[in-house]
ZAVEXDO-434607 format. One record per residue (C-alpha): residue number from 1; residue in one letter; x, z, y. Coordinates in steps of 0.05 Angstrom, whole numbers, m for minus. Each point is the difference from the previous one (the first is absolute). Example, Ala and Ser with C-alpha at 12.3 -4.5 7.8 and 13.67 -1.06 7.14 Angstrom:
<sites>
+-----+------+--------+--------+--------+
| pos | code |     xx |     zz |     yy |
+-----+------+--------+--------+--------+
|   1 |    A |    246 |    156 |    m90 |
|   2 |    S |     27 |    m13 |     69 |
+-----+------+--------+--------+--------+
</sites>
This chain:
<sites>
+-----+------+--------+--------+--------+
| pos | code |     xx |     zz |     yy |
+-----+------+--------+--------+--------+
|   1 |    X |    147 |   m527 |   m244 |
|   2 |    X |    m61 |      1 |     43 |
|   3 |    X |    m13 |    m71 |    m45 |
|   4 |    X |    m16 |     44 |    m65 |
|   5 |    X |    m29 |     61 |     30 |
|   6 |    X |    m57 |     m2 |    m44 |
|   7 |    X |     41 |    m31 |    m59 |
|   8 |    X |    m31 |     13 |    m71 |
|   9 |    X |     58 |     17 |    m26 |
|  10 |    X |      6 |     79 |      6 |
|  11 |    X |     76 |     m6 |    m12 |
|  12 |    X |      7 |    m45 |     64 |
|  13 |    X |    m55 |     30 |     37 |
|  14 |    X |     16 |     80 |    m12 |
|  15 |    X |     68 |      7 |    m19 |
|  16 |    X |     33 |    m59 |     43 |
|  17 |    X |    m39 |    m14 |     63 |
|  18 |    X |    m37 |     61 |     15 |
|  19 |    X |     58 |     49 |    m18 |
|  20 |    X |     48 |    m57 |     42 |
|  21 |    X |    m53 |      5 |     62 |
|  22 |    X |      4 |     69 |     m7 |
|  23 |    X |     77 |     13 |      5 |
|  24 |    X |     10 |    m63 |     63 |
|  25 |    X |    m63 |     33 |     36 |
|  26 |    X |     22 |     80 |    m10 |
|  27 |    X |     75 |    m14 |     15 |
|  28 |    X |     m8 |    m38 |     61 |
|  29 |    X |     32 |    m57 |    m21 |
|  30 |    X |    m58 |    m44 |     32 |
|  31 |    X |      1 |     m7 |     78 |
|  32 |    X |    m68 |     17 |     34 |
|  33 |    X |    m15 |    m72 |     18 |
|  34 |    X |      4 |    m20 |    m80 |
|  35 |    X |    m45 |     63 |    m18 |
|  36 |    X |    m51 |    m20 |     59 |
|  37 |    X |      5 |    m71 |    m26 |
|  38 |    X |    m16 |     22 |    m68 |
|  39 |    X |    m55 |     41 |     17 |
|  40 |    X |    m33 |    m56 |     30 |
|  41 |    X |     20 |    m55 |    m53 |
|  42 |    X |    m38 |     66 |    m49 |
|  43 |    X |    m63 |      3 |     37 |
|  44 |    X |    m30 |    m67 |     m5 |
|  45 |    X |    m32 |    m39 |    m56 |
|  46 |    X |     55 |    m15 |    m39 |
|  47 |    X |     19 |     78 |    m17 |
|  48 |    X |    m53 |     60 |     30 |
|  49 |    X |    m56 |    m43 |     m2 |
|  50 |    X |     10 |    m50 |    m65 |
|  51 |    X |    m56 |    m12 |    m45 |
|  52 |    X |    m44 |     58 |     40 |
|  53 |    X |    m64 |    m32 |    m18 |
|  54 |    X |     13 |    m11 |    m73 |
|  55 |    X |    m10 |     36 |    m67 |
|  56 |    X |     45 |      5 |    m62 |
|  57 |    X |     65 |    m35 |     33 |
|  58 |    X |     64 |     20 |      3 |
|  59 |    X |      8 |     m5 |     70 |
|  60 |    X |    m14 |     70 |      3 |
|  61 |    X |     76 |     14 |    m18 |
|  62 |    X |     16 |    m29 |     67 |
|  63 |    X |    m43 |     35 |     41 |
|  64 |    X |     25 |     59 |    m36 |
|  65 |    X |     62 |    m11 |     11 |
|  66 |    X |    m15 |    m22 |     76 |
|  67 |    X |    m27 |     69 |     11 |
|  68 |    X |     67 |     39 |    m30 |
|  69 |    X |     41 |    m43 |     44 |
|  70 |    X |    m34 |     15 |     60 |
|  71 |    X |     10 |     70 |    m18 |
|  72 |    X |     73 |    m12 |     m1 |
|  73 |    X |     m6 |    m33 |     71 |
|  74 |    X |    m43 |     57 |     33 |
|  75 |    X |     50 |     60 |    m30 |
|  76 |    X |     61 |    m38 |     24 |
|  77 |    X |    m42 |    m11 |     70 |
|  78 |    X |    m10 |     76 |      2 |
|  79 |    X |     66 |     12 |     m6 |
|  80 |    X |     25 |    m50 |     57 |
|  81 |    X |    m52 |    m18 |     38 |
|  82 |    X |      6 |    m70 |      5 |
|  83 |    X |    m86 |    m19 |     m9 |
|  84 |    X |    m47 |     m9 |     63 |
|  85 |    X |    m55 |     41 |     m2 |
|  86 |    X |    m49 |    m51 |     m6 |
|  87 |    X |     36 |    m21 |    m66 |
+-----+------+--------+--------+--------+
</sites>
């Protein structure tokens, strides 16, 4: 899923991978060494960071959708506790 994050298709995007990411993330049906992987795999170049410098691309659904999941991650961590601090 990570793969299509920033998918232009709003069907896939929205309703399938952000709504699936949602419901795996909020139920706990991740461990805490796949959501600490994940955040990691989400801030690099590929996802937070894609296309930073550039203007009119679409990469901008992926950093979008970068920052939601990390969202996801940091309520989950506030619930359990499972983040270092410097993280």
């Amino acid at each position: 899923m990570l793969k299509h994050l920033g998918s232009l298709d709003s069907e896939l995007r929205d309703k399938l991978i952000y709504r699936n990411f949602c419901k795996i993330i909020t139920n706990n049906y991740l461990s805490q060494s796949h959501l600490k992987q994940m955040l990691a795999t989400i801030l690099d170049d590929k996802y937070l960071f894609k296309g930073i410098r550039l203007k009119e691309d679409d990469s901008v659904f992926t950093r979008s959708f970068s920052t939601l999941l990390i969202a996801l991650i940091l309520d989950a961590d506030n619930r359990k506790d499972f983040l270092s601090q410097d993280t």
